[in-house]
C-alpha positions as CSV (number, residue, x, y, z in Angstrom):
1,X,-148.1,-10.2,-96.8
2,X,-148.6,-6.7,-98.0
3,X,-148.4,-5.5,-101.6
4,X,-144.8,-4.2,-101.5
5,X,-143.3,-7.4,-99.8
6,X,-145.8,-9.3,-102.8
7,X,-144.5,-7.2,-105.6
8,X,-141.0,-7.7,-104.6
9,X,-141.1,-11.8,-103.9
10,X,-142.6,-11.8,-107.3
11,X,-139.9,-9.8,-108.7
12,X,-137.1,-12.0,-106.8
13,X,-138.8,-15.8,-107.8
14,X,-138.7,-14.5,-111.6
15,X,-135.0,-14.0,-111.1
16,X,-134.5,-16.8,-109.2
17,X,-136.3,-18.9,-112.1
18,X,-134.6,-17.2,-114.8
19,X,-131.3,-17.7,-113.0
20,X,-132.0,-21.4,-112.5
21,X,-132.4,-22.2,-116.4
22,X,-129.1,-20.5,-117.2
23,X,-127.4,-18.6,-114.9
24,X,-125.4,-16.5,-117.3
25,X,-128.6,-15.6,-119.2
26,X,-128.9,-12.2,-117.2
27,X,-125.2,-11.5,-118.2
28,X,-125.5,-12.7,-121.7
29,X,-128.5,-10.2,-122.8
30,X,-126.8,-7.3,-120.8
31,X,-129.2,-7.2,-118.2
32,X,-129.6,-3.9,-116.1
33,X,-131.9,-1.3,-114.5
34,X,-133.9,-4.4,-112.7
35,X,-137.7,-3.0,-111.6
36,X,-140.4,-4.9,-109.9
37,X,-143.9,-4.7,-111.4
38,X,-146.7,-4.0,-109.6
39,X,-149.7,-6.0,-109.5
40,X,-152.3,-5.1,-111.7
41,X,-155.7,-6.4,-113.2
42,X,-154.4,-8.4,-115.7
43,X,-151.5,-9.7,-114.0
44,X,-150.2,-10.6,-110.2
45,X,-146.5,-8.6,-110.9
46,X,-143.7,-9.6,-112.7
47,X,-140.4,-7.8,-113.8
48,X,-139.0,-5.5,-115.9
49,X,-135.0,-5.0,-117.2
50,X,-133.0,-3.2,-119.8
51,X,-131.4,-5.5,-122.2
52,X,-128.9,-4.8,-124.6
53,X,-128.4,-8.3,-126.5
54,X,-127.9,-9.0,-130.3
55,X,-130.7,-8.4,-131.5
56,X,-133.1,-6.7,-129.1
57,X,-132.1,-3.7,-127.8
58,X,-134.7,-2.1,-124.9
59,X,-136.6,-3.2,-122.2
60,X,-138.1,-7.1,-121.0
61,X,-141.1,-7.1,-119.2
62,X,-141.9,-10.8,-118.0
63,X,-145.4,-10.9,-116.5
64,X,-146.8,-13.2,-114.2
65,X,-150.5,-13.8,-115.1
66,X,-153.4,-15.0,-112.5
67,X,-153.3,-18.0,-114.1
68,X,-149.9,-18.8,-112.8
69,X,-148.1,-18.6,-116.4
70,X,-145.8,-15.5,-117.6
71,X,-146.3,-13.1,-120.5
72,X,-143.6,-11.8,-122.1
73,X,-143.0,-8.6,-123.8
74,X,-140.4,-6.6,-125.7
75,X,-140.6,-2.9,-125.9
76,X,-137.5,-1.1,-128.1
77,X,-136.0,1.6,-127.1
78,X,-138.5,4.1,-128.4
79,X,-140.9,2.2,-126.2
80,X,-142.8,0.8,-128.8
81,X,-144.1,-3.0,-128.2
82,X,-142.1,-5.0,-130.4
83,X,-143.1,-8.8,-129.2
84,X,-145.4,-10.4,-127.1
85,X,-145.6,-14.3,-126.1
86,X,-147.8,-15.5,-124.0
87,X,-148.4,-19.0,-121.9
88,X,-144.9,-18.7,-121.1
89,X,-144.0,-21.0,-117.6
90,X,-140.7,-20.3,-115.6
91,X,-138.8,-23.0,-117.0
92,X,-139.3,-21.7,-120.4
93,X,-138.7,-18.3,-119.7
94,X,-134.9,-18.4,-120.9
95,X,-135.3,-20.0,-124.0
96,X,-138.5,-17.7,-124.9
97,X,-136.4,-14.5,-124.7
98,X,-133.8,-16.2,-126.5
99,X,-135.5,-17.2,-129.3
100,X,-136.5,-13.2,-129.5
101,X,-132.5,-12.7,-128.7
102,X,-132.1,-15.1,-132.2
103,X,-129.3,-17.5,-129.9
């Protein structure tokens, strides 16, 4: 599999996971602007969306880490890093960015 087929099945499974814990999460944090993350040293890929929920207001990277778990972090929209959590797994990943959401 090369890198671009790699970065984009990452991309799609994090969806798919996120989908699969609440499928109207995506719709409920007013999720657009979907970009796959390419793979880097400290992580494998991951994803990155524009959200404009209740509370957080910018961009959601979700990171998937060589050691098969997920960081998460929340840049504003002055793309400042607001939050990061770490030793996330996929079927934590919706209630982790809700708690940031304050659901």
């Amino acid at each position: 599999m090369d890198t671009t087929s790699q970065t984009m099945a990452i991309a799609e499974t994090i969806l798919e996971q996120i989908q699969y814990g609440d499928r109207y999460a995506l719709w409920a944090w007013g999720a657009t602007n979907f970009v796959a993350l390419q793979e880097s040293k400290e992580y494998q890929g991951g994803l990155e969306f524009k959200v404009n929920g209740l509370t957080h207001k910018g961009w959601v990277k979700v990171c998937l880490r060589w050691v098969d778990d997920y960081t998460i972090v929340f840049v504003n929209q002055n793309r400042e890093v607001v939050k990061t959590t770490e030793g996330i797994y996929c079927d934590m990943l919706v209630p982790a960015i809700d708690w940031i959401e304050g659901k």
